[in-house]
N, C-alpha and C positions, 0 to 999 in steps of 0.2 A: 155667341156672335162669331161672325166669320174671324179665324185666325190671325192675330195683328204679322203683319207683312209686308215688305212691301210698300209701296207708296200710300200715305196716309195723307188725304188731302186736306183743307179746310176750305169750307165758302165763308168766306167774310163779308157778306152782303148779300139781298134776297134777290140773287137774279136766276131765273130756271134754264137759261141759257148755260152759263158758267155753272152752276151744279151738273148739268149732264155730262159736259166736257169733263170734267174732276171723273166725275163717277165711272167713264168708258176707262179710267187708266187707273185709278183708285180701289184700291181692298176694304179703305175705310173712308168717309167721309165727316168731318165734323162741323157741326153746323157752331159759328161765333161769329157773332154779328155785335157789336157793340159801335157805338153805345146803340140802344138799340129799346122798344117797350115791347114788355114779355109778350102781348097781343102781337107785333110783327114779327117779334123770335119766332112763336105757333106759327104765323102762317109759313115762313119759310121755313121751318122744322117739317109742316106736315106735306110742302112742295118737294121736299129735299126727302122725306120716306118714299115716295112714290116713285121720285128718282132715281133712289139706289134702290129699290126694289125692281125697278126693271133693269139694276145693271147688275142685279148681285153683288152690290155693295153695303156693307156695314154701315149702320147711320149711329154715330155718336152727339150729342149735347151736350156744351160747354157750358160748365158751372150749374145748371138748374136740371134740380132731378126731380123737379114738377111738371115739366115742360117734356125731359125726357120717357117717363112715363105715360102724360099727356098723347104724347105721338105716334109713341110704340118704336122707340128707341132703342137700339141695341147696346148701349152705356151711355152713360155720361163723365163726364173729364173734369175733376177737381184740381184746381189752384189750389197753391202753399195757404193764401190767405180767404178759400171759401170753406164750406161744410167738410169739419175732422171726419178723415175716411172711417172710424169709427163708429160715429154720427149717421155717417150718410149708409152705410151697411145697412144701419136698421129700417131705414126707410124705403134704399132702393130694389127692394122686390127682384126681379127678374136682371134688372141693369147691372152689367158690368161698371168694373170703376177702375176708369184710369185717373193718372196722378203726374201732374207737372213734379220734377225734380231739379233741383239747381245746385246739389253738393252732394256726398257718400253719405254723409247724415240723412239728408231728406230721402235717398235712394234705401238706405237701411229703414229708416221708419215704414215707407211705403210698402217693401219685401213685409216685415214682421207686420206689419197693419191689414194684410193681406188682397193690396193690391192688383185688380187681373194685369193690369198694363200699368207700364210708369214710363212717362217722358223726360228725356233728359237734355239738359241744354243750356243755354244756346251752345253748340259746337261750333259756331264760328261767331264773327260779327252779325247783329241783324239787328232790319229797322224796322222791324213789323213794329217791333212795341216802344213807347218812348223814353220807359226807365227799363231795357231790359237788366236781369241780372248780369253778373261779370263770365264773361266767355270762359267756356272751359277746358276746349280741348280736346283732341284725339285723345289722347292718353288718358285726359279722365273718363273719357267715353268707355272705353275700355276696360278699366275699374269699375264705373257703374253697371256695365255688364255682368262683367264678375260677382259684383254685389246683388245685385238681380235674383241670381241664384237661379237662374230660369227663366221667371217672369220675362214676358217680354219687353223687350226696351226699343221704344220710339225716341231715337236721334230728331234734334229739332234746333234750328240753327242757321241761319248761314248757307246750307246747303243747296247748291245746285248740280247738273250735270259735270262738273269741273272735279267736282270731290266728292261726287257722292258713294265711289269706288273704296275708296279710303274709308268714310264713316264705315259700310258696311263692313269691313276688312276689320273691324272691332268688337263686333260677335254682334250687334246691333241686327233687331228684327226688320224694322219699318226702319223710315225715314217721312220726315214733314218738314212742307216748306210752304209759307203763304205767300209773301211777297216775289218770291223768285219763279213761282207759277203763277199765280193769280194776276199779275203786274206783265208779263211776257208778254213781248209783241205776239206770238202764237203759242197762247197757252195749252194747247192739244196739243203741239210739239214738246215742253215744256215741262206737263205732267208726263206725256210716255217715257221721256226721257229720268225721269226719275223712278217710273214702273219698271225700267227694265233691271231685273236683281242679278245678282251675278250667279252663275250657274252651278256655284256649292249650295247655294241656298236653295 
């Protein structure tokens, strides 16, 4: 799959309007749609290939590597609480596997579990979700970085054009934000504005 870098978007909802926009500024796009039934996940999973297929963007799927398959998916992105990345190895064929992180522990298991990508977070406040984990910080951003060992690491958080200089300034790959693009009076402004990486990277 294309390189994690960069602005990593998410459509949280099946609209092919807002997927395009994601995709013109996006290196990755993840399709999560909750709550949501696996039959509407598919059709907006296989709106959202066609998408980044004419943007040259990466299409990832949230929690289901049946669906991800199904599509022709460039990975799929496991939760602490879905399919053990062990598990999901054996089944997902071609799929890359990214991994939500929320501590140096879960950032170590996912490294030795041999994770392509781990997300870490939230680095700031955020309301996307409504029991998010406990904020963790620049600094641990940082650490997790280091703990990575290479692996690339997706900051996820909090993050808007205000800080998104900072996160990166932490050896962090990508960055993702859903609520603070997806929510934006002009989300095409919104998203570039988190595409633009800083000029060491």
């Amino acid at each position: 799959m294309t390189t994690i870098r960069g602005f990593y978007a998410v459509l949280d909802r099946d609209d092919e309007t807002l997927a395009r926009v994601l995709s013109r500024a996006a290196r990755v796009l993840q399709v999560r749609i909750k709550p949501a039934a696996p039959c509407d996940i598919v059709r907006a999973a296989r709106m959202a290939r066609t998408v980044c297929d004419a943007a040259g963007c990466a299409l990832v799927i949230n929690d289901r590597i049946d669906i991800a398959l199904a599509v022709g998916a460039d990975a799929v992105h496991l939760g602490q609480t879905d399919l053990p990345l062990a598990a999901a190895r054996t089944i997902a064929g071609p799929l890359a596997l990214g991994v939500s992180t929320h501590s140096a522990a879960q950032v170590t298991a996912a490294r030795d579990g041999g994770a392509d990508y781990i997300a870490y977070g939230p680095v700031f406040e955020t309301r996307t979700k409504a029991n998010p984990a406990p904020v963790q910080g620049l600094e641990a951003l940082r650490a997790a970085v280091e703990l990575a060992a290479g692996i690339p690491v997706v900051a996820i958080g909090g993050i808007t054009p205000a800080n998104v200089a900072a996160v990166y300034a932490t050896g962090a790959r990508a960055v993702c934000a859903i609520s603070g693009v997806n929510e934006a009076g002009d989300i095409a402004a919104a998203a570039q504005a988190l595409a633009r990486e800083p000029a060491r990277r």
